[in-house]
C-alpha positions as CSV (number, residue, x, y, z in Angstrom):
1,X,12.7,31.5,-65.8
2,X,10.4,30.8,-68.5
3,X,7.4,32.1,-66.6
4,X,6.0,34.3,-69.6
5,X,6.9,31.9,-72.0
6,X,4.4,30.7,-74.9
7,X,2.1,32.7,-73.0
8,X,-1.2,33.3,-75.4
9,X,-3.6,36.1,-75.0
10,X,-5.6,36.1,-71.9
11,X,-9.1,37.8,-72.3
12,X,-9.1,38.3,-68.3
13,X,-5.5,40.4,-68.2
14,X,-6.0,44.2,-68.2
15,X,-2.4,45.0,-68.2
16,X,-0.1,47.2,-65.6
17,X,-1.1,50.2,-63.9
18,X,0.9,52.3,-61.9
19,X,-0.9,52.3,-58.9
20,X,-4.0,50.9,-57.3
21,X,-6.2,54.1,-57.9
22,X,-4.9,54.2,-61.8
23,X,-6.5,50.6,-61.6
24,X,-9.5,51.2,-60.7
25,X,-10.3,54.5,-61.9
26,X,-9.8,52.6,-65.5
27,X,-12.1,49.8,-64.4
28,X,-14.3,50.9,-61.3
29,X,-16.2,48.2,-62.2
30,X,-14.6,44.4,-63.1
31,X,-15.9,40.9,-63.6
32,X,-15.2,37.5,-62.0
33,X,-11.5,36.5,-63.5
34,X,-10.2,39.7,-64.2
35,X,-6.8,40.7,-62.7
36,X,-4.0,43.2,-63.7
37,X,-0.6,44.4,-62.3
38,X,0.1,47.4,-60.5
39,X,3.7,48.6,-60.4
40,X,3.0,50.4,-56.9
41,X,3.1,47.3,-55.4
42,X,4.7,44.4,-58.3
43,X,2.1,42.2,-57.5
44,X,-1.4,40.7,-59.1
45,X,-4.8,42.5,-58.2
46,X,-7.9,40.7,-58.5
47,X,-11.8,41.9,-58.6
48,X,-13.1,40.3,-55.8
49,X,-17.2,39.8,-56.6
50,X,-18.1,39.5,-52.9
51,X,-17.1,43.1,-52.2
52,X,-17.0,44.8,-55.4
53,X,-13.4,45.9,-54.9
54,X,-10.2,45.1,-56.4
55,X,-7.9,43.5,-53.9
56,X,-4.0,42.8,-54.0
57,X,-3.9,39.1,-54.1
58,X,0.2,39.2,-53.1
59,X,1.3,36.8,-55.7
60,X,4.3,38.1,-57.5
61,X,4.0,39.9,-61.0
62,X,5.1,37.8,-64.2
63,X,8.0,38.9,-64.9
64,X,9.9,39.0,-68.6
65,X,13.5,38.2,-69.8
66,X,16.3,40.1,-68.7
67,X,16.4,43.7,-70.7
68,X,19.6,44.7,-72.9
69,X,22.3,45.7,-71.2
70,X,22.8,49.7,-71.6
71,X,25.2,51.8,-73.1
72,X,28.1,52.5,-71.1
73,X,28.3,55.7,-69.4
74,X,30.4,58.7,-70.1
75,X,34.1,58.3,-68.0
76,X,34.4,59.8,-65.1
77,X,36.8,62.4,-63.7
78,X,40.6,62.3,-63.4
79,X,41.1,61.8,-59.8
80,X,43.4,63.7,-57.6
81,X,47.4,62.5,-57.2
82,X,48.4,60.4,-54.8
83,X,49.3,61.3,-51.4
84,X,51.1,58.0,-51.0
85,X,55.0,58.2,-51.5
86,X,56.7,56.6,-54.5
87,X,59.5,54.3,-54.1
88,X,63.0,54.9,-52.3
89,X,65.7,55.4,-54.8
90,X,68.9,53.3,-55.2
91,X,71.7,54.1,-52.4
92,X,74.3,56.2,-52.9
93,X,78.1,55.4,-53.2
94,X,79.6,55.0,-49.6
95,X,81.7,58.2,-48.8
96,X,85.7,58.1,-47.2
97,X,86.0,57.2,-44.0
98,X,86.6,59.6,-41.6
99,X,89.3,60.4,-39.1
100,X,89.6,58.1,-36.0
101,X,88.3,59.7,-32.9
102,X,90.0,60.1,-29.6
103,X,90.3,56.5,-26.9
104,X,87.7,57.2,-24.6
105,X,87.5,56.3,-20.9
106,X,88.5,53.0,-19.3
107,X,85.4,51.3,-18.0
108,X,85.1,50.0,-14.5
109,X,86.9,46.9,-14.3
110,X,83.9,44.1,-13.5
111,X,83.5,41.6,-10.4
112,X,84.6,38.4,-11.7
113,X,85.3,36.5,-14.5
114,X,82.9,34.0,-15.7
115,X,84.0,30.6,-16.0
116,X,83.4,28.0,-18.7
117,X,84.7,24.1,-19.6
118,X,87.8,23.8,-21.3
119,X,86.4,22.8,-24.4
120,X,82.6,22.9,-26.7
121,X,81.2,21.7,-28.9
122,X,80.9,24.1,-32.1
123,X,77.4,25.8,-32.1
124,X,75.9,24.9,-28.7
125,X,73.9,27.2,-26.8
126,X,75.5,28.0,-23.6
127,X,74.1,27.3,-19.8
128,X,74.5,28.7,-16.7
129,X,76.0,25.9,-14.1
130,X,74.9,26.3,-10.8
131,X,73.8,29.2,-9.2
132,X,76.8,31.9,-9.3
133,X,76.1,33.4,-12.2
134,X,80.4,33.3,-12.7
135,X,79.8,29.6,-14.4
136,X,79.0,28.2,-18.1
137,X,78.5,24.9,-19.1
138,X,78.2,23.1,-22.6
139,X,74.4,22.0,-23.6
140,X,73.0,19.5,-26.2
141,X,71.2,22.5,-27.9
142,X,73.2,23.7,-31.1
143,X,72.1,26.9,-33.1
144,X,73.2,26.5,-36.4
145,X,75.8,30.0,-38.1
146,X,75.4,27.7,-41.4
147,X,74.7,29.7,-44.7
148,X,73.7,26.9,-46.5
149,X,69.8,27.8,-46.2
150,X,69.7,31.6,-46.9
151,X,67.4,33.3,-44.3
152,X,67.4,30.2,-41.9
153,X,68.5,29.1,-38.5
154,X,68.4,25.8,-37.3
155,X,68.1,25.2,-33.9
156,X,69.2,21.1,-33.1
157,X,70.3,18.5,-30.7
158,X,73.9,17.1,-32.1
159,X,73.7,13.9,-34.1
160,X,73.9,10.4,-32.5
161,X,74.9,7.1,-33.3
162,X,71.2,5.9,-31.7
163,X,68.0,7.4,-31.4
164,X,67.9,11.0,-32.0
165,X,67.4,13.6,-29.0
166,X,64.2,14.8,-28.7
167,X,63.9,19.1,-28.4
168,X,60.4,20.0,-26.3
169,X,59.5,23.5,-26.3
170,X,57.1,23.6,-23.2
171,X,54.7,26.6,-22.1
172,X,55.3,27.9,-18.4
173,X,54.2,25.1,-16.0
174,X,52.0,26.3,-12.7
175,X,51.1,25.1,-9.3
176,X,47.9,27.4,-8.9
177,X,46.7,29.2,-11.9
178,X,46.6,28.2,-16.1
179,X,49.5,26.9,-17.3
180,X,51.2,29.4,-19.6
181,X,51.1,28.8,-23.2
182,X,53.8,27.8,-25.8
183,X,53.5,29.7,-29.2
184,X,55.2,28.6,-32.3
185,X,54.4,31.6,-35.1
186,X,56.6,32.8,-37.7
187,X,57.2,36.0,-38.1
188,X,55.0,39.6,-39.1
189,X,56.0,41.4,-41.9
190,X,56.0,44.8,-40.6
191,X,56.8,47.0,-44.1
192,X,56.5,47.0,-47.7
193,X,54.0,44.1,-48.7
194,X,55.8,41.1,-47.4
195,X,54.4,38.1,-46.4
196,X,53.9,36.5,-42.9
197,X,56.7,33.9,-42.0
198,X,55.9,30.2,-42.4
199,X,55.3,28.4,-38.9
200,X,55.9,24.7,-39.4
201,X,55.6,21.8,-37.5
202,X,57.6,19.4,-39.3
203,X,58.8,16.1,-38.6
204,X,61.9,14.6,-39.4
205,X,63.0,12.3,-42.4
206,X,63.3,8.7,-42.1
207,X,66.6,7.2,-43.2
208,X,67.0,3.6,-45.2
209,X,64.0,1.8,-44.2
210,X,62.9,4.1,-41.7
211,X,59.9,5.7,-41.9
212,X,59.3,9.6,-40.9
213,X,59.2,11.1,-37.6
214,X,55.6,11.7,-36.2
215,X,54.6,15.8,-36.2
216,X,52.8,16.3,-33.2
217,X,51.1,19.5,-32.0
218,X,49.3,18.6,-29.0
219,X,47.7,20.9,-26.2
220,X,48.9,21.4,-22.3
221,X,47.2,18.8,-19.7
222,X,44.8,20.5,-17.1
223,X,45.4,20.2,-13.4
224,X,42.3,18.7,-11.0
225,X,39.3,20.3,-12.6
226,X,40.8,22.5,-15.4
227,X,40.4,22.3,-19.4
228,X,43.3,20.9,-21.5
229,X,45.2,23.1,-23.3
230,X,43.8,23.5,-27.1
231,X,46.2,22.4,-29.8
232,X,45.9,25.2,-32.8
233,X,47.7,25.4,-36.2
234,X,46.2,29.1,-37.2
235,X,47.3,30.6,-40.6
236,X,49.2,34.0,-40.5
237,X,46.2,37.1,-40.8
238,X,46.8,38.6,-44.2
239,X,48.4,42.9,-44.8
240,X,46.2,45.7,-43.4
241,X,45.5,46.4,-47.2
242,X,44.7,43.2,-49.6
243,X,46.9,40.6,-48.0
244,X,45.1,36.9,-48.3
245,X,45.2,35.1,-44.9
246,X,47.6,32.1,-44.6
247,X,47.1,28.8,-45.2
248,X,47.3,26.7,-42.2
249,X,48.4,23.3,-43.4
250,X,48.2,19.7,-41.9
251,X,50.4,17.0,-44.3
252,X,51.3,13.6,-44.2
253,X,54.6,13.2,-44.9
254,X,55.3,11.7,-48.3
255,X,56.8,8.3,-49.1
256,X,60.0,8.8,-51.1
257,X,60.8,5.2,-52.3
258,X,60.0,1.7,-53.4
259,X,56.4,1.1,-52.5
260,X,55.7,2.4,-49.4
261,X,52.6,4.6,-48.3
262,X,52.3,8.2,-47.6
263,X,51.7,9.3,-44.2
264,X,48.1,9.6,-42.7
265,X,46.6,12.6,-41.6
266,X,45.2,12.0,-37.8
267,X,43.0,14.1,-36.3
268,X,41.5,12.8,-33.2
269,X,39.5,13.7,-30.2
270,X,40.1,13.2,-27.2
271,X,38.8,10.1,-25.1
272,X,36.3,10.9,-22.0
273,X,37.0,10.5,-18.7
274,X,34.4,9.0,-16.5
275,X,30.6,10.3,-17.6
276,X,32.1,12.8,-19.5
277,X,31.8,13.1,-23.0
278,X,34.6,11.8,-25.9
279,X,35.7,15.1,-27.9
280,X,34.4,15.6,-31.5
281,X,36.3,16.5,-34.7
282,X,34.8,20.4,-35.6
283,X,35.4,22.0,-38.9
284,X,34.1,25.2,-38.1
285,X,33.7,29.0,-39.5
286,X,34.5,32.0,-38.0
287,X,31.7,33.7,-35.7
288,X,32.2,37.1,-37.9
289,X,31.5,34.8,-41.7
290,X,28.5,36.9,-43.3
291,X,28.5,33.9,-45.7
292,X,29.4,30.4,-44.5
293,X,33.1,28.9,-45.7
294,X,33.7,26.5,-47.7
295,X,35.4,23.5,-46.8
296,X,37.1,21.8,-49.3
297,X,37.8,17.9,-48.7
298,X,40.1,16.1,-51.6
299,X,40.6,12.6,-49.5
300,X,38.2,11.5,-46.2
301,X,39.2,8.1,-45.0
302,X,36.7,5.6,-43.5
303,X,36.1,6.0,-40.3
304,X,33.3,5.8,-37.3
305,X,34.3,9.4,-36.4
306,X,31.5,11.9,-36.3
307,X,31.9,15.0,-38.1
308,X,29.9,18.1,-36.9
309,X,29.6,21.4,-38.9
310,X,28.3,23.9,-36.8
311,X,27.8,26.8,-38.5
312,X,25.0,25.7,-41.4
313,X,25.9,28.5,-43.8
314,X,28.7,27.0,-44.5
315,X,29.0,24.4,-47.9
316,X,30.9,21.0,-48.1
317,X,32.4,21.1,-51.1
318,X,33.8,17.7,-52.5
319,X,35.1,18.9,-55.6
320,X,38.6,17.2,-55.6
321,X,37.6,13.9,-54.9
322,X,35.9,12.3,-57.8
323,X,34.2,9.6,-55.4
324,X,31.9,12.3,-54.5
325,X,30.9,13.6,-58.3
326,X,27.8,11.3,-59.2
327,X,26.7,9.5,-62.1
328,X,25.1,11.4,-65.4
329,X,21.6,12.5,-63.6
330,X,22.1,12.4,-60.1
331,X,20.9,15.5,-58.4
332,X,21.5,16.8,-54.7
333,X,18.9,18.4,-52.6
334,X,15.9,19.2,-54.9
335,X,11.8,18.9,-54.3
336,X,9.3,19.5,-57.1
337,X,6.6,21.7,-56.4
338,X,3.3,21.9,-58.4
339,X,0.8,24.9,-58.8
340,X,-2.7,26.3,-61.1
341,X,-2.4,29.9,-60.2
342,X,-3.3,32.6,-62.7
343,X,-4.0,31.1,-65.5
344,X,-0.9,28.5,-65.0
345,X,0.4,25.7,-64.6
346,X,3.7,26.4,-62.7
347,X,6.4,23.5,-61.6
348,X,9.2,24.7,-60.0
349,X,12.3,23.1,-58.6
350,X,13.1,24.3,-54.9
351,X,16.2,22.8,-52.3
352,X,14.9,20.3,-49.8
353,X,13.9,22.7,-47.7
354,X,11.1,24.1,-50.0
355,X,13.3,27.5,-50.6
356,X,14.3,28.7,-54.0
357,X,17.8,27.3,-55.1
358,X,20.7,30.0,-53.9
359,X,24.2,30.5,-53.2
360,X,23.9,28.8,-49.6
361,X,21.2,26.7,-51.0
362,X,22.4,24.9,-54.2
363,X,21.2,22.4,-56.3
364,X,23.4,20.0,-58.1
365,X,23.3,17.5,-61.1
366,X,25.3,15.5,-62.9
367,X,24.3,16.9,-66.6
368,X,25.9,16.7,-70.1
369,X,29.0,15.4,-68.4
370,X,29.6,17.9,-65.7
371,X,28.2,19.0,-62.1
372,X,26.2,22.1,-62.9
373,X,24.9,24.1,-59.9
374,X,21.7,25.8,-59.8
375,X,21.4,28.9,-57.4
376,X,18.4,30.8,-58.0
377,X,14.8,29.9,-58.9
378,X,14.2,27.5,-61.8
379,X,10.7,27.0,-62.9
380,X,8.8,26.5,-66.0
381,X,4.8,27.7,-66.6
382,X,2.3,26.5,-68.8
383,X,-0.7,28.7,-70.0
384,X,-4.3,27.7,-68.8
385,X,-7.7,27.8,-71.0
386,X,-5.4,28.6,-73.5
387,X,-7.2,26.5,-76.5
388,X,-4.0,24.6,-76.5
389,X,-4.2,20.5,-76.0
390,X,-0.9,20.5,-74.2
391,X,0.4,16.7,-75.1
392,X,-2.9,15.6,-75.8
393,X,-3.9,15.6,-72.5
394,X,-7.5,17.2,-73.0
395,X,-8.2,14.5,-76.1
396,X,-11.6,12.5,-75.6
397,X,-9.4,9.5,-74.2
398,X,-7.8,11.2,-71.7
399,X,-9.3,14.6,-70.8
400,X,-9.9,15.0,-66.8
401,X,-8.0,12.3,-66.6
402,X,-5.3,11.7,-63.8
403,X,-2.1,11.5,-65.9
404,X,1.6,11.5,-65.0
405,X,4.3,13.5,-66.3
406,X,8.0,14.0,-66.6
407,X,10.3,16.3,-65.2
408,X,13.3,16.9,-67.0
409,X,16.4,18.8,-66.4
410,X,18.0,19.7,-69.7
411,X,21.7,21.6,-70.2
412,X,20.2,23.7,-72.9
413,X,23.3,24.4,-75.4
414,X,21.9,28.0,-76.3
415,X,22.1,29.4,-72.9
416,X,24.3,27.4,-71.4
417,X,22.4,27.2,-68.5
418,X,20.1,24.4,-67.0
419,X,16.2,24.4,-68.1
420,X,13.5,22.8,-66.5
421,X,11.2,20.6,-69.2
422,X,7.8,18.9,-68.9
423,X,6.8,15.8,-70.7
424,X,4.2,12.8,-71.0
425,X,7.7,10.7,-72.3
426,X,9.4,9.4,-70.0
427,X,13.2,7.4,-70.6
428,X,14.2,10.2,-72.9
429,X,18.1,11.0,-73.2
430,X,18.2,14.0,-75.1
431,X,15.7,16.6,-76.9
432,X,15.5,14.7,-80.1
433,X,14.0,12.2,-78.0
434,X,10.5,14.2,-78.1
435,X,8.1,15.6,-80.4
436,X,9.2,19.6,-81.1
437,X,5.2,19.7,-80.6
438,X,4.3,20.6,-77.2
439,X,0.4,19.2,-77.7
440,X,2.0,16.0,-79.4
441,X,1.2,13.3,-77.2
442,X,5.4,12.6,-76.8
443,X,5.9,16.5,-76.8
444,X,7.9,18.2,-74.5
445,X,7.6,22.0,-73.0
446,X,10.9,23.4,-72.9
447,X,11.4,26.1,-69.8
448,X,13.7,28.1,-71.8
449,X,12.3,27.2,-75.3
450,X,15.4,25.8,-76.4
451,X,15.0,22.7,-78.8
452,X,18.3,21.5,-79.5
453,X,18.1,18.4,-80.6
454,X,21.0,17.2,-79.3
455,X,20.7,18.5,-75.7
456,X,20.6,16.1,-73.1
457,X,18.0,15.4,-70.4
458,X,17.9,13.6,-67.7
459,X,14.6,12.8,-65.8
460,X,14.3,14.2,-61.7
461,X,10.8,13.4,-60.6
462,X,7.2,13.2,-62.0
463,X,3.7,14.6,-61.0
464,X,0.3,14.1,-61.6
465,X,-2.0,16.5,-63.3
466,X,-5.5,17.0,-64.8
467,X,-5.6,18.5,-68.2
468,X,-10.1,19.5,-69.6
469,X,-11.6,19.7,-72.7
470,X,-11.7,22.8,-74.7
471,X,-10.4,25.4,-73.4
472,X,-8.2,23.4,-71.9
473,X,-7.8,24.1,-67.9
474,X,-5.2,22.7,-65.6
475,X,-6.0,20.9,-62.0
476,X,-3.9,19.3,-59.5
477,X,-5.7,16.2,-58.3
478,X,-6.8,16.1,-55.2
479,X,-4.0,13.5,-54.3
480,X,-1.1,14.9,-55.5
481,X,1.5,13.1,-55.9
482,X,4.9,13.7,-56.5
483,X,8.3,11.4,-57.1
484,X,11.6,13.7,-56.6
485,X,13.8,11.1,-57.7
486,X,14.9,9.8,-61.3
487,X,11.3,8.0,-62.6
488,X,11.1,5.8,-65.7
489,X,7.7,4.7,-65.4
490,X,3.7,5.8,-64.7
491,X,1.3,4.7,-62.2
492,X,-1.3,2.6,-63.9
493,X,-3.3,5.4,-65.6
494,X,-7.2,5.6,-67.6
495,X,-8.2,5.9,-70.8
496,X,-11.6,6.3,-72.1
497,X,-10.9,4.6,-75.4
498,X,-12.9,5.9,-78.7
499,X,-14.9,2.9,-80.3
500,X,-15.2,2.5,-84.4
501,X,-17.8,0.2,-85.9
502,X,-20.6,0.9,-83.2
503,X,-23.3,2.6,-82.6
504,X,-23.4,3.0,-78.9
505,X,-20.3,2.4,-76.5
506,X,-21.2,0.2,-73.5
507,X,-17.7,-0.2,-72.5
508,X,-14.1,1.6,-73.4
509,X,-12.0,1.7,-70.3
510,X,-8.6,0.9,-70.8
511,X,-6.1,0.8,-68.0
512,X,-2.6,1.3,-68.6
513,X,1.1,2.0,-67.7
514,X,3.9,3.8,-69.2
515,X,7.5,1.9,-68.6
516,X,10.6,3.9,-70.6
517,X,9.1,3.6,-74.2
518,X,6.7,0.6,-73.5
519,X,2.9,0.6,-72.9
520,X,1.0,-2.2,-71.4
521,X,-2.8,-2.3,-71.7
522,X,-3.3,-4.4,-68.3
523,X,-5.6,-7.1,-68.8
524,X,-9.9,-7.9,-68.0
525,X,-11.2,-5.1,-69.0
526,X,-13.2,-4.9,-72.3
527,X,-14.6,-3.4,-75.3
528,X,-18.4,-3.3,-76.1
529,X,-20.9,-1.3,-78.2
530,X,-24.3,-1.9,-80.2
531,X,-22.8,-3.5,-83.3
532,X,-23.6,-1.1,-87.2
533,X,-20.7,-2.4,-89.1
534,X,-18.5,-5.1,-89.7
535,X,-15.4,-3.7,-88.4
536,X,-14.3,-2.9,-84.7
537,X,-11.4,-0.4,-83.5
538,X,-11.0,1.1,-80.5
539,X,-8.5,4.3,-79.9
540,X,-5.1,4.0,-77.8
541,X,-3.7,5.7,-74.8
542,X,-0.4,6.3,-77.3
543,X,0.3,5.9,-80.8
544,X,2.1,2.5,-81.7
545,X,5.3,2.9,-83.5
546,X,5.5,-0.6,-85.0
547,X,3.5,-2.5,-87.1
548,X,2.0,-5.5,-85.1
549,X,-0.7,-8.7,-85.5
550,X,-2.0,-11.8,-83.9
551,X,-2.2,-10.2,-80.5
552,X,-4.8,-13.1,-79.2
553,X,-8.1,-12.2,-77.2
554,X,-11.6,-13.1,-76.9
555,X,-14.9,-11.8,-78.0
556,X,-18.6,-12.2,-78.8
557,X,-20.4,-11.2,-82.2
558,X,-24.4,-10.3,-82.1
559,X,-24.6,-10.8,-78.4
560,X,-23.3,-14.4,-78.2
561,X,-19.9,-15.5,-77.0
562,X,-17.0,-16.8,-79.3
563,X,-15.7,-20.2,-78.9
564,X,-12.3,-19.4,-81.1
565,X,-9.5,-16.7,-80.2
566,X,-10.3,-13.1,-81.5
567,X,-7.0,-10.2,-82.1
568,X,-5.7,-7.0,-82.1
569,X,-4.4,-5.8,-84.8
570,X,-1.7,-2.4,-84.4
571,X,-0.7,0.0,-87.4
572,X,2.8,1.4,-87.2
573,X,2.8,4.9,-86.3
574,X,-1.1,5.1,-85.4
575,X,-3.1,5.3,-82.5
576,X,-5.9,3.3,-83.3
577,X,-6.1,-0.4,-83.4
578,X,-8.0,-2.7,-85.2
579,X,-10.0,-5.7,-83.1
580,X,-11.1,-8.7,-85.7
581,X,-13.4,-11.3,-85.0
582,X,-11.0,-14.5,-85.9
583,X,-7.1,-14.6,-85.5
584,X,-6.9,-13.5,-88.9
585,X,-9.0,-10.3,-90.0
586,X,-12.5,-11.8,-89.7
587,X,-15.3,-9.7,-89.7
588,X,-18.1,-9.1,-87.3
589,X,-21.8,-8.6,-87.8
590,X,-23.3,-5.3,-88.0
591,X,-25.7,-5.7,-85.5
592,X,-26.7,-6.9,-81.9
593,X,-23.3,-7.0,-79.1
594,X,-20.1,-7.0,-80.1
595,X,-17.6,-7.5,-77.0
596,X,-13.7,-8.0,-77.5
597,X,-12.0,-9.0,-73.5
598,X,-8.7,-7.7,-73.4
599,X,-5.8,-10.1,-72.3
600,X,-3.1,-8.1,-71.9
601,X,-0.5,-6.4,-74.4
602,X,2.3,-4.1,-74.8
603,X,3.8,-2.5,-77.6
604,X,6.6,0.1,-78.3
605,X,5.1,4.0,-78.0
């Protein structure tokens, strides 16, 4: 994004070719600096001087902004009809009923009667007693012929006066092999597009001041040196066609009065047992995912628990829980990378692991108000030898000079989409912050050359970078050095300041640091030059933005030291300032030494 912007003309680009031999039968011959694209292989050739040759140097081609779409195609052809039945008409009217048929045969008359109690309770399930097979017995198990809950049958224990009877539902125990297992699932849907039935858990309600019953699915306990049974709520699989999975839900139960708290969600591992190891909670994804799940967390509690994710693909995403959203310019796995290649100065943003941002690889910041996430490469380039003094970096004060800049993350407005912005400034909160002049000392370079005034920024990092003279080249210092982390402030920096009122400079150094909109001149260095007038000014790192006087120092006029304070002297909205000899505008002579020893100052940029 923004790769080809602003770019000027480059003397050294020959343009695309085709292919390599359309290359260099145009130019059999090249000279040092030359380079072109070839569409053969989308990448940058260079003539390489030691060999006489042009050579693929693998770096990708420069690519432009995204084409118009096209026109629509024609529409395609009717298909064919539809093997697939249409819908089963209403039923017909029911027709007379018809004679009754002859008695058939009496059947064989049976071995016994079965015997039962003399009375039951309504609804119980009944039991053999004994082994006879001829005798019934009540139970404490009820199955409910209620029509009160269409489509439902309740299966219960008859109500008490106490504590409620408990109803386990066991797997097959075993003296020898695995224990068998104990499967609660609702039911498939085996026609028509009907859904899975629900297979709930569910505890019971609490009465008064009771609270709710506990819902507990736990697995079988192993034998000797076997593996506990696993304890699994798994969602229904979805229709052969388009049907959605189903949900597999674990709930708290809710509190239904006064002020009394919802139910927690437990999930806990299990404890060890001698050297062994304490079980872990796992939130998972399928072996078969192409792209990792997402796993969507609206309340975690505290807790010393451990939480693994094993399959890395997978994204954590903590969108319903606004403790996880962070404050206005707080960005998530992000690096800043710095290159000079091809004529360019190239910063890009990358995830933490130096990749390009993606869907599996996001970037996130807090921007404009909202979370925006970047998922595919974000980078800004500015031209080299161009003849352009990008924010008069390649001025006499400060050209080949180390010198930090800002980067910036704006929500550009226009595209509604996130741009990546260089800048000298730092501490700026939106675009009207800067100078729409990108070689203004307090200019910004806008990736997607957007200046909205009313954009916001916020700052993600800074680098250092060298910018020449005419024509203007970009170098990254040896040292680089880069901050990926909000940064409101420089690294004490050098200016070679330009003296007035002198014939020769023997000193101009100033050191100084940028902090938000402030810039302190750090103090003991000094001003000096072979004295051919009676005033002295000396040029600044930044232009002052207020008018200011009676900033004290010290001095010496025709070579011999002053026994009263000197000061500085600063014009609103100029980047020179005035040194005079006396606290109040006195002159200097015009020739010998003339020295003024900087104390120490800051003013507003």
């Amino acid at each position: 994004m923004g790769y080809l912007a602003n770019k000027l003309l480059d003397v050294n680009d020959l343009g695309y070719f085709a292919t390599p031999t359309a290359l260099a039968t145009a130019y059999p011959v090249g000279a040092p600096g030359y380079f072109a694209v070839v569409g053969s292989t989308d990448t940058i050739w260079v003539w390489d001087t030691g060999t006489s040759t042009w050579v693929n140097s693998g770096a990708d081609a420069p690519r432009g902004p995204t084409g118009p779409t096209g026109p629509t195609g024609p529409r395609g052809h009717t298909g064919s009809a539809s093997t697939i039945p249409g819908p089963t008409g209403a039923k017909g009217h029911t027709g007379k009923t018809g004679t009754t048929g002859s008695r058939g045969p009496t059947g064989h008359t049976g071995s016994g009667d079965v015997v039962g109690p003399s009375s039951s309770a309504d609804e119980a399930v009944v039991r053999f007693d004994t082994t006879t097979g001829k005798l019934v017995q009540d139970s404490l198990l009820n199955i409910s012929d209620e029509l009160s809950t269409p489509n439902r049958i309740h299966i219960t224990t008859p109500q008490t006066s106490g504590v409620g009877r408990s109803i386990n539902i066991f797997g097959g125990f075993s003296t020898g092999a695995s224990a068998g297992a104990c499967y609660i699932a609702g039911g498939n849907s085996s026609g028509g597009n009907g859904d899975g039935g629900i297979a709930s858990a569910y505890a019971g309600a609490g009465n008064g001041s009771g609270a709710g019953g506990v819902a507990l699915v736990q697995g079988g306990q192993a034998g000797a040196t076997g593996i506990g049974g696993q304890a699994r709520v798994i969602g229904g699989p979805g229709g052969a066609t388009s049907g959605a999975g189903g949900n597999a839900i674990i709930k708290g139960g809710d509190a239904t009065n006064g002020n009394s708290n919802g139910g927690d969600v437990i999930i806990e591992p299990g404890k060890k047992s001698g050297s062994g190891v304490d079980g872990m909670i796992i939130l998972g994804v399928h072996s078969g995912a192409s792209v990792g799940a997402n796993l969507d967390v609206s309340q975690i509690a505290s807790s010393s628990k451990t939480f693994t994710f094993p399959n890395t693909t997978g994204t954590l995403a903590l969108t319903n829980d606004t403790r996880f959203n962070g404050a206005e310019g707080v960005a998530t796995n992000y690096k800043i990378t710095t290159v000079v290649a091809f004529g360019y100065l190239t910063v890009a943003l990358k995830g933490l692991d130096g990749n390009d941002p993606s869907p599996t690889n996001p970037v996130t910041i807090t921007l404009a108000g909202a979370v925006r996430t970047i998922t595919s490469a974000l980078y800004t380039s500015i031209t080299s030898g161009a003849s352009i003094n990008w924010f008069n970096a390649g001025s006499s004060e400060l050209a080949t000079q180390e010198v930090d800049y800002f980067t910036y993350l704006q929500w550009d407005t226009i595209a509604s989409a996130v741009s990546l912005d260089i800048s000298r400034l730092p501490g700026a909160r939106v675009m009207g912050d800067f100078d729409s002049n990108a070689a203004h000392e307090k200019g910004v370079y806008a990736g997607l050359g957007n200046l909205t005034a009313t954009d916001y920024v916020e700052c993600i990092g800074r680098f250092n970078a060298k910018l020449s003279a005419t024509p203007f080249n970009w170098s990254i210092p040896a040292t680089s050095i880069i901050i990926n982390r909000p940064i409101y402030d420089t690294r004490e920096l050098i200016c070679i300041s330009t003296l007035g009122g002198v014939s020769s400079t023997v000193a101009s150094q100033i050191n100084y640091h940028l902090s938000y909109d402030r810039l302190t001149v750090s103090p003991g260095v000094r001003m000096a030059g072979v004295s051919n007038a009676t005033t002295f000014t000396m040029t600044l790192p930044f232009a002052n933005k207020n008018y200011c006087y009676g900033i004290p120092t010290f001095g010496a006029d025709n070579s011999v030291l002053l026994t009263t304070p000197c000061s500085i002297e600063l014009q609103a909205g100029s980047g020179v300032a005035n040194l005079w000899k006396t606290f109040y505008q006195g002159v200097w002579t015009n020739t010998g030494d003339k020295v003024a020893y900087l104390t120490g100052f800051t003013y507003v940029i």
